[in-house]
Biopython code that builds the backbone (N, CA, C, O; Angstrom):
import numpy as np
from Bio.PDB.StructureBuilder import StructureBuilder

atoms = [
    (1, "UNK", "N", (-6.990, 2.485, -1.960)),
    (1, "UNK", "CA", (-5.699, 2.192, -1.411)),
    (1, "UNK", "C", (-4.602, 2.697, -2.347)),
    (1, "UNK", "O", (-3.758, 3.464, -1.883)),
    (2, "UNK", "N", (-4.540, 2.277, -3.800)),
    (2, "UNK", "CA", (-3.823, 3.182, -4.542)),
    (2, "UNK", "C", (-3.371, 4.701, -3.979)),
    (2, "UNK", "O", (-2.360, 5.222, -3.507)),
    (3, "UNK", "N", (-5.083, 5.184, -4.402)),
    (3, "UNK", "CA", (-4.621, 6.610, -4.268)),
    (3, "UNK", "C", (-4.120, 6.947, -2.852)),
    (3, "UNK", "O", (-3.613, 8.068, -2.806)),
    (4, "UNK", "N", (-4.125, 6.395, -1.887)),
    (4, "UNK", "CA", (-3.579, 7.125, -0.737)),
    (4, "UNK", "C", (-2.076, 6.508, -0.814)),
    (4, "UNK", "O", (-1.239, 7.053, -0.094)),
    (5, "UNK", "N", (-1.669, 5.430, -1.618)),
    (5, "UNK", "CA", (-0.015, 5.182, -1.426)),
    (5, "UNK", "C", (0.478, 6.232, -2.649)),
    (5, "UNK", "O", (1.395, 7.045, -2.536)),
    (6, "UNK", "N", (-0.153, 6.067, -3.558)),
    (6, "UNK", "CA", (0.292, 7.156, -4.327)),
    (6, "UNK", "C", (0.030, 8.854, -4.274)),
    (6, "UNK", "O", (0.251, 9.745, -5.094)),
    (7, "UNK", "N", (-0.690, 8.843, -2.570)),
    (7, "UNK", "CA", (-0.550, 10.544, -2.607)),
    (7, "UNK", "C", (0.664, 10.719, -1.560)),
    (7, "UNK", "O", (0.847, 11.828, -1.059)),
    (8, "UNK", "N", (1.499, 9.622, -1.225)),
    (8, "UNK", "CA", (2.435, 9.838, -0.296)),
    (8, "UNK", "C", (3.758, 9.386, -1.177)),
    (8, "UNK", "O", (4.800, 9.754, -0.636)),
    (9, "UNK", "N", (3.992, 8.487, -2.734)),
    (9, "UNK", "CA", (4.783, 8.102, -3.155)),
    (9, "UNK", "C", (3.750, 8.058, -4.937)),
    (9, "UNK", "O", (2.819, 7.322, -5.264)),
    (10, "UNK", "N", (4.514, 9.272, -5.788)),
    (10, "UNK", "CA", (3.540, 9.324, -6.513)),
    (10, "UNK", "C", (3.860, 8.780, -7.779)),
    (10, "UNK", "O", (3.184, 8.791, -8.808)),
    (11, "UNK", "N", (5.060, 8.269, -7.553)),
    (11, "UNK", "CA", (5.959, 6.989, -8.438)),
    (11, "UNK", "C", (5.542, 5.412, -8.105)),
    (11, "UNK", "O", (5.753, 4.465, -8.863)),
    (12, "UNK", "N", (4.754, 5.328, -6.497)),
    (12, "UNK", "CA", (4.729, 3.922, -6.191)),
    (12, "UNK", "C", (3.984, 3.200, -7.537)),
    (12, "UNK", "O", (3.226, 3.729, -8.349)),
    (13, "UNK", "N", (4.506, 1.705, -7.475)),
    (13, "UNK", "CA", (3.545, 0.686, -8.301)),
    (13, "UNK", "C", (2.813, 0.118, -7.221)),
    (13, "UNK", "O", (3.503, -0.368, -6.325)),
    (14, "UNK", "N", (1.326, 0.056, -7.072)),
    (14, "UNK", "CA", (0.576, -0.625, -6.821)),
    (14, "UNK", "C", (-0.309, -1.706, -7.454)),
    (14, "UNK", "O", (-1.086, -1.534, -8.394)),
    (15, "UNK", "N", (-0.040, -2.991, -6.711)),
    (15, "UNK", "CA", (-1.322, -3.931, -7.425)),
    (15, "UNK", "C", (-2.041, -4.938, -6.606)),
    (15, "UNK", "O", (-1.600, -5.949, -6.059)),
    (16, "UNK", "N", (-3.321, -4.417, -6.640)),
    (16, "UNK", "CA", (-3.936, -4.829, -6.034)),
    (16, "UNK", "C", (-5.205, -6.390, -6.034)),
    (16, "UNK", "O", (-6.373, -6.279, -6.407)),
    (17, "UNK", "N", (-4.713, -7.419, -5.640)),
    (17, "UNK", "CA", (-5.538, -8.420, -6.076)),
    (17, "UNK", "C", (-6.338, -9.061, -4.465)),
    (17, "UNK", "O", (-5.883, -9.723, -3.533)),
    (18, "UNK", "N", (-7.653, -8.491, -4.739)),
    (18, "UNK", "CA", (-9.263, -8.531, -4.317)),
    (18, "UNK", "C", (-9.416, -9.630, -3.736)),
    (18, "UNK", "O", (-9.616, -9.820, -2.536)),
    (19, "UNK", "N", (-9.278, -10.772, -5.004)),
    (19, "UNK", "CA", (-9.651, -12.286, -4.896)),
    (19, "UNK", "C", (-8.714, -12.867, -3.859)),
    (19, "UNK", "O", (-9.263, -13.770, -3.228)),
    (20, "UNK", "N", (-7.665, -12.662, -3.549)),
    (20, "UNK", "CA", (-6.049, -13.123, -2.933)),
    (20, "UNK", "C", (-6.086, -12.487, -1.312)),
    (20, "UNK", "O", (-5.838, -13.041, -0.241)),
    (21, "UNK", "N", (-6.495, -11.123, -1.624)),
    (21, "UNK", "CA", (-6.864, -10.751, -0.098)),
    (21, "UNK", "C", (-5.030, -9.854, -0.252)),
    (21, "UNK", "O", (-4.504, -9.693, 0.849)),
    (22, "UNK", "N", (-4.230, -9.370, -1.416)),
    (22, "UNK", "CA", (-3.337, -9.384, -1.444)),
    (22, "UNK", "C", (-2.681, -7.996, -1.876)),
    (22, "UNK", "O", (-2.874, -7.831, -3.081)),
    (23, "UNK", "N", (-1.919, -6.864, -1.258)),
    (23, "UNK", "CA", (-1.426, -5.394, -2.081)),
    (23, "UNK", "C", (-0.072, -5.738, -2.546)),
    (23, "UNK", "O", (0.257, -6.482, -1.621)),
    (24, "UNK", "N", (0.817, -5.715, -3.244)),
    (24, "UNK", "CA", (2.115, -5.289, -3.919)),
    (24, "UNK", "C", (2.318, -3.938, -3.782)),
    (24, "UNK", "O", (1.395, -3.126, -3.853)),
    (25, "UNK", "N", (3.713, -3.581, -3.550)),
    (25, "UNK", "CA", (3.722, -1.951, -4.000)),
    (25, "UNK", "C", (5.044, -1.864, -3.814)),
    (25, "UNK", "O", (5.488, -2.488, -2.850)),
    (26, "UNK", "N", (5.823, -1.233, -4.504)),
    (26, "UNK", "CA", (6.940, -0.997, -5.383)),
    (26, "UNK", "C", (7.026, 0.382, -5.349)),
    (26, "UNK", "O", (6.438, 1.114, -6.146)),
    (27, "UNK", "N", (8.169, 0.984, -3.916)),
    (27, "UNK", "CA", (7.995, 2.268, -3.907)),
    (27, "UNK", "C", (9.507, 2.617, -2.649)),
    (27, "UNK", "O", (10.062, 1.942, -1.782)),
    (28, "UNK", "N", (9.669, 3.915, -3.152)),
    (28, "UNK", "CA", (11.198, 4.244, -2.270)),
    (28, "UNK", "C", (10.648, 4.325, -0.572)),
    (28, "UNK", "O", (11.483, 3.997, 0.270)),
    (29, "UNK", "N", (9.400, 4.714, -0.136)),
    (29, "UNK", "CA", (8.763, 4.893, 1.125)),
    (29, "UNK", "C", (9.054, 3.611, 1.847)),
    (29, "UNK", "O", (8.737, 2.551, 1.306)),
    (30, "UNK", "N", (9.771, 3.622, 3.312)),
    (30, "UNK", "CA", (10.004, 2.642, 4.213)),
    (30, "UNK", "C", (8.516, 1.858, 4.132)),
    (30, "UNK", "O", (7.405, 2.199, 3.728)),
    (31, "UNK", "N", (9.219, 0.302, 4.885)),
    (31, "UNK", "CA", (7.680, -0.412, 5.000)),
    (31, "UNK", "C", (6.920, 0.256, 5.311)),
    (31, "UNK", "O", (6.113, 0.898, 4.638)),
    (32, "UNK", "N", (7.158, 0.165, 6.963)),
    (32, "UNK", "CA", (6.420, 1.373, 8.108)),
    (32, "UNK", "C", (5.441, 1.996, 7.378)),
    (32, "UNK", "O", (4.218, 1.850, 7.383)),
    (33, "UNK", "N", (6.195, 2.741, 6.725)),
    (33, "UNK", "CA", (5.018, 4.112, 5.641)),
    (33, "UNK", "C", (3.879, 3.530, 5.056)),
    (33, "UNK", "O", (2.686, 3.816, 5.149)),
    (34, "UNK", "N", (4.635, 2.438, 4.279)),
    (34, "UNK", "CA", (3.897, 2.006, 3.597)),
    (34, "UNK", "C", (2.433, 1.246, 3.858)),
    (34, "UNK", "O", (1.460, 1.096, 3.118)),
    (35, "UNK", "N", (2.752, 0.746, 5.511)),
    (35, "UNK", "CA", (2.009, -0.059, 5.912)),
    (35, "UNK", "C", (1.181, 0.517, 6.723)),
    (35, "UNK", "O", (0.138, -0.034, 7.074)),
    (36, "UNK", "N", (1.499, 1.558, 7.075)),
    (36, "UNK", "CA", (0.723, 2.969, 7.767)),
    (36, "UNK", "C", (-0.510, 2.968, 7.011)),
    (36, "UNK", "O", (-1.620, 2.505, 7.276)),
    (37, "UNK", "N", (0.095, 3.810, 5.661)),
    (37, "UNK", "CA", (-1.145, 3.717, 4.768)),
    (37, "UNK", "C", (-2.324, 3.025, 4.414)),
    (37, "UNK", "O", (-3.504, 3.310, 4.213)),
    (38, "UNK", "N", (-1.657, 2.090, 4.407)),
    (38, "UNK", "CA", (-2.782, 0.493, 4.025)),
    (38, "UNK", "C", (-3.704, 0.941, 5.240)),
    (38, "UNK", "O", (-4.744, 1.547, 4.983)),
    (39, "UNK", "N", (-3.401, 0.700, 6.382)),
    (39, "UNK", "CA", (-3.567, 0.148, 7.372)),
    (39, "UNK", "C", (-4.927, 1.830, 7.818)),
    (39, "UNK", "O", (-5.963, 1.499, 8.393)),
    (40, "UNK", "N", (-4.789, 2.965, 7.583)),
    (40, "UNK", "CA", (-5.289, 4.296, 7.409)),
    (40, "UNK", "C", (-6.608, 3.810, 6.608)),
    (40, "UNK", "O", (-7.781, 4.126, 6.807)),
    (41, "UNK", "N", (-6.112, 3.040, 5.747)),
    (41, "UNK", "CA", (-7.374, 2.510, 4.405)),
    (41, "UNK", "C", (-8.472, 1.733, 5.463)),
    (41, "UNK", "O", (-9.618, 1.564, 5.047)),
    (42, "UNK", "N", (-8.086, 1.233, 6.921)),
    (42, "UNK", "CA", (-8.838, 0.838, 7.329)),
    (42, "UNK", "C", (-8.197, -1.396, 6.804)),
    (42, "UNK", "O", (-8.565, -2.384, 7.439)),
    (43, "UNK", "N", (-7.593, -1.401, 6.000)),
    (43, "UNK", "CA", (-7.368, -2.649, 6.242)),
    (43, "UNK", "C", (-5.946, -3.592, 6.674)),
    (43, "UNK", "O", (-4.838, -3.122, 6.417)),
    (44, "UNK", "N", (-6.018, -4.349, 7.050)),
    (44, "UNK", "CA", (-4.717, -5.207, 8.015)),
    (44, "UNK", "C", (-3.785, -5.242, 6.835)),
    (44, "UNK", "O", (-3.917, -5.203, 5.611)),
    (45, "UNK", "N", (-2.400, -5.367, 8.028)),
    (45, "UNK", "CA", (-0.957, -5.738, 7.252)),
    (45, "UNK", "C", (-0.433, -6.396, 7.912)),
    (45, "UNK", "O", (-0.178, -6.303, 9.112)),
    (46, "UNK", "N", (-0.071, -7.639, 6.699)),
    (46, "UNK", "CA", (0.861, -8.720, 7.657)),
    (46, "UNK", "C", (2.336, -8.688, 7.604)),
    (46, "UNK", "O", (2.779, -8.191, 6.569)),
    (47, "UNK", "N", (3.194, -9.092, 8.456)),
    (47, "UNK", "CA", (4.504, -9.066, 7.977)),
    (47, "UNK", "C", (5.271, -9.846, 7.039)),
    (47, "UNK", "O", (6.450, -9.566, 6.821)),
]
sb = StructureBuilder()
sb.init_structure("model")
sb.init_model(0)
sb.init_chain("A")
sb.init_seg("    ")
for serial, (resi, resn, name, xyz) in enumerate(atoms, 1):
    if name == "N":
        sb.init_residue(resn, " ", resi, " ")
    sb.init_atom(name, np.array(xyz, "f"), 0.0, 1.0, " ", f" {name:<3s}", serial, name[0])
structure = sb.get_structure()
């Protein structure tokens, strides 16, 4: 998941916590984009 937010925003901060079920990401790319991506990774985004 990193690498695909960071092949579209290669400044984003990502952090990712496993245990929480939970992504952060810290990046100029609209939600939308952002949530595109995740979501490409194959896993859900909540609002």
């Amino acid at each position: 998941m990193t690498q695909a937010l960071q092949a579209r925003d290669p400044q984003a901060e990502v952090q990712v916590d496993i245990a929480a079920g939970e992504v952060r990401v810290a990046s100029h790319l609209p939600r939308e984009t952002v949530a595109a991506a995740i979501r490409e990774e194959g896993y859900a985004v909540s609002p």
